[in-house]
ZAMARGU-4260 file (C-alpha; in steps of 0.2 Angstrom, whole numbers, plus 5000, padded with zeros to 4 digits):
<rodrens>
0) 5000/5000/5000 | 5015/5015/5004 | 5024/5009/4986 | 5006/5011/4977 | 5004/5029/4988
5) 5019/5036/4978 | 5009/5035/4962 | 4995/5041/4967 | 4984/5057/4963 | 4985/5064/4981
10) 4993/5077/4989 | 4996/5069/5005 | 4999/5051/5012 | 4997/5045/5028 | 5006/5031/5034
15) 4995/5026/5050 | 5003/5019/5067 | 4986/5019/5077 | 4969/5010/5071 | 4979/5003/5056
20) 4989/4992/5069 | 4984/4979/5082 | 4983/4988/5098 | 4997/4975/5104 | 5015/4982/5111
25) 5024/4968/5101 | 5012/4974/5084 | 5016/4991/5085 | 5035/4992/5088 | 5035/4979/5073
30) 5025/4993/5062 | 5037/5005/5066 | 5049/4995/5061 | 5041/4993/5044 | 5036/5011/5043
35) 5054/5017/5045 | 5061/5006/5033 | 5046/5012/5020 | 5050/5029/5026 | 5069/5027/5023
40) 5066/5017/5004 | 5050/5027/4995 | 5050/5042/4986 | 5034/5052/4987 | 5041/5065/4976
45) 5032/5081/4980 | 5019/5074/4991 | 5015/5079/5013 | 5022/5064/5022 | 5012/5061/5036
50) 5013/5047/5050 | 4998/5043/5062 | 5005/5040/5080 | 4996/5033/5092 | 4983/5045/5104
55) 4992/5054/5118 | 4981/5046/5131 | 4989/5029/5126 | 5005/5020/5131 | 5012/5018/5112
60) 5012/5037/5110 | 5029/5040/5116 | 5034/5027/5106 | 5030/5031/5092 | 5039/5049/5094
65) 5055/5041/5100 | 5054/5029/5085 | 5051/5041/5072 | 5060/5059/5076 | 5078/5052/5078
70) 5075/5041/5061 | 5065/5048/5049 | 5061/5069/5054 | 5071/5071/5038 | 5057/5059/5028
75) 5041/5066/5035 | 5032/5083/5035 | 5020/5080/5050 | 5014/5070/5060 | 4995/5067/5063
80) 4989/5066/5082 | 4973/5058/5083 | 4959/5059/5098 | 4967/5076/5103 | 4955/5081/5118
85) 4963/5095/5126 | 4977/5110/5121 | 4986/5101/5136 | 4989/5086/5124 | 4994/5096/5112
90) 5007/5105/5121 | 5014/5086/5128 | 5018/5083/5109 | 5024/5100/5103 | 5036/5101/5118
95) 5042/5084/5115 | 5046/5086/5097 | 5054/5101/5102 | 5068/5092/5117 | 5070/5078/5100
100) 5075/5091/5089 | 5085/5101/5099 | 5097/5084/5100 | 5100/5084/5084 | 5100/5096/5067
105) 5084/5096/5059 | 5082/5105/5044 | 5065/5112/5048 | 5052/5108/5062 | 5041/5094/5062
110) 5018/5101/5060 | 5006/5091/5067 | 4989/5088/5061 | 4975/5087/5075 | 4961/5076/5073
115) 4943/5081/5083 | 4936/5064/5087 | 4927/5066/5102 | 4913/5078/5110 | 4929/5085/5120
120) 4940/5089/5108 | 4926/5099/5099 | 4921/5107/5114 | 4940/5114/5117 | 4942/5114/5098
125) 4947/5134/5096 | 4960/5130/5113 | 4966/5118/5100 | 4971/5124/5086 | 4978/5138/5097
130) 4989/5128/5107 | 5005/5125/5096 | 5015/5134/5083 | 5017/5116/5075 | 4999/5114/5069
135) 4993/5114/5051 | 4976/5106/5051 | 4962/5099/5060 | 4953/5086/5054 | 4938/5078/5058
140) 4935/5060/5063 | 4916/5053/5060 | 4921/5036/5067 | 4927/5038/5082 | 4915/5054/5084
145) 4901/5044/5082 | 4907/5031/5093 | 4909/5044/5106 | 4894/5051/5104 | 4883/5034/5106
150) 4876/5036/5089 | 4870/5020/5081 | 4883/5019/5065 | 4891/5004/5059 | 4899/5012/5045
155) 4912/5029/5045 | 4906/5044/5039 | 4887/5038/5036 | 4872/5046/5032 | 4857/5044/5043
160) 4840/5047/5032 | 4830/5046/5051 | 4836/5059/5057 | 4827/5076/5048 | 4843/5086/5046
165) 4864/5085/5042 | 4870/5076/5057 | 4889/5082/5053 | 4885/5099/5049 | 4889/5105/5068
170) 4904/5099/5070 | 4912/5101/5052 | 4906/5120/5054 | 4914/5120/5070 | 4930/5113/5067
175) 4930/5123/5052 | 4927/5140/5059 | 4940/5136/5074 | 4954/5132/5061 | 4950/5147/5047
180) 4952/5157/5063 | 4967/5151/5068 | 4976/5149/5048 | 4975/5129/5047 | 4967/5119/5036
185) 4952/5111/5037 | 4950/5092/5033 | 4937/5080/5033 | 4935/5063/5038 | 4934/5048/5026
190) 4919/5038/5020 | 4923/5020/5024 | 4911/5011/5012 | 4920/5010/4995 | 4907/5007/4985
195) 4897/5020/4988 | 4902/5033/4977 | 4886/5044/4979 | 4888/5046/4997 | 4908/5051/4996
200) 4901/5064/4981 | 4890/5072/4994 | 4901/5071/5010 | 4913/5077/4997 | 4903/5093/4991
205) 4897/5098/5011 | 4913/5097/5016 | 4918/5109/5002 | 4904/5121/5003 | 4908/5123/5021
210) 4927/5129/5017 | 4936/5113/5021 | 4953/5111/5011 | 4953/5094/5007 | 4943/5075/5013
215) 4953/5060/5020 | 4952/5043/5006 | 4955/5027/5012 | 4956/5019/4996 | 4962/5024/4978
220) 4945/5024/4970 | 4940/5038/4980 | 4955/5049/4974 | 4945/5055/4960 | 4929/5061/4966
225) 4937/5071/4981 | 4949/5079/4971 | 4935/5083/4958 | 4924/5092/4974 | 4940/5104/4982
230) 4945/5109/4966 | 4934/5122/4955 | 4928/5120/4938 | 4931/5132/4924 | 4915/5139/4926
235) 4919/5148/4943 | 4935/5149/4939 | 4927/5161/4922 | 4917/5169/4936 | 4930/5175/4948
240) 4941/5182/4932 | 4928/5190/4928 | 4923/5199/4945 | 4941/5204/4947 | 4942/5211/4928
245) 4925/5221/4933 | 4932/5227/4949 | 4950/5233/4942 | 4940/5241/4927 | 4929/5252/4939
250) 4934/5249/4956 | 4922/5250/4970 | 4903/5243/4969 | 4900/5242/4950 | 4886/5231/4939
255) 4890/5215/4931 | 4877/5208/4923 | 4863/5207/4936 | 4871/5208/4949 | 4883/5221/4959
260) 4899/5216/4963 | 4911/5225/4976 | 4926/5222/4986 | 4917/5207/4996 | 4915/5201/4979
265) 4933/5203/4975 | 4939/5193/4990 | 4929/5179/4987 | 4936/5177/4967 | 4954/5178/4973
270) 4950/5165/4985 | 4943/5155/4972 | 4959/5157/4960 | 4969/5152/4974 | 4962/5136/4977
275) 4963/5133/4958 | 4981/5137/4956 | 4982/5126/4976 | 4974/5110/4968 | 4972/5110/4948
280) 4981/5103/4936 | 5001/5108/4937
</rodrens>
């Protein structure tokens, strides 16, 4: 699966330590053994390298650090904390990573990524994203969220047609709105049922309407379909030139068509253009 990630269409990879592995001490120091030597042997070319440690509430957390940082800081761009709670767990792994790298050169500083998988996480989530220098995302975990919550799912990142509503739409808003705030990306949980490719499209589009920056995949087929949802089509993309040309031509509020058009506007289209020039084509 990590030599099939280095061809693949997607801007990141994740190579996972926690709900990938057997929660077994003898299974997880084999896995990062495996995960070092794939580290040390793949080329992911211009990709994020990411790994998933284990929780910070777990004994294999530390582990996972003391394995990774000395070995392969130079191989990996971040590293993905999952079931982050609390800023204070934040802070135990900033400040770790920090006493690691300050016994050794590192050529940059290692990010982390913070996934919101429980009703505390999203209750402290703005503490959060506040709590480190290091962080770059958060993103949300609908398995584990559900589990926490008590809701009846069997399947991650489910729809439920009983309840009259978007059962998400709290918490990606949430987590979305905390990260913006705080200049991190926002990510989206994965859909774990492969071959529903209607329900990825829709968990893809909501999450994109709502300003997320991208959608977790969990298997290749789904690359597509995610990619197709963050990125805009040419018809926005002839929108937004043309707001911008409108705006520079008379400045101020001006009339376009049937509708006025103003410096709100102008924000918006640039925002637009940069997500193109982000995710499209290079």
């Amino acid at each position: 699966m990590a030599q099939k990630a280095t061809t693949l269409d997607a801007a990141e990879v994740i190579l996972d330590l926690e709900d990938a592995v057997p929660d077994d001490p003898a299974e997880k120091e084999r896995a990062r053994g495996l995960l070092v030597e794939s580290l040390r042997e793949l080329d992911f070319g211009g990709r994020t390298v990411a790994v998933r440690i284990n929780g910070v509430g777990s004994s294999h957390a530390v582990r996972d650090v003391l394995a990774l940082v000395p070995a392969v800081a130079d191989r990996i761009s971040c590293l993905v904390v999952p079931k982050v709670s609390s800023a204070a767990q934040v802070n135990f792994i900033d400040h770790l990573l920090s006493a690691l790298e300050a016994e050794g050169p590192v050529s940059r500083p290692l990010g982390i990524e913070l996934q919101i998988e429980d009703p505390s996480g999203l209750e402290s989530v703005a503490e959060i994203a506040a709590a480190s220098p290091r962080t770059e995302a958060l993103i949300f975990g609908p398995g584990d969220f559900a589990a926490a919550m008590g809701m009846p799912q069997l399947t991650i990142g489910q729809e439920t047609a009983a309840y009259p509503g978007d059962i998400w739409h709290y918490a990606l808003f949430r987590i979305a709105v905390a990260a913006k705030a705080h200049g991190l990306q926002a990510i989206d949980g994965p859909c774990s049922d492969i071959a529903d490719s209607a329900l990825l499209e829709r968990s893809s589009q909501r999450a994109a309407q709502l300003g997320y920056d991208g959608k977790w995949v969990i298997h290749p087929s789904q690359l597509e379909a995610v990619n197709r949802a963050f990125t805009p089509d040419a018809e926005q993309i002839r929108r937004a030139e043309q707001i911008l040309a409108a705006l520079n031509d008379r400045g101020g509020a001006s009339r376009m068509g049937e509708e006025m058009v103003d410096e709100a506007h102008g924000r918006m289209a640039r925002e637009v253009l940069l997500r193109a020039q982000r995710l499209g084509p290079e």
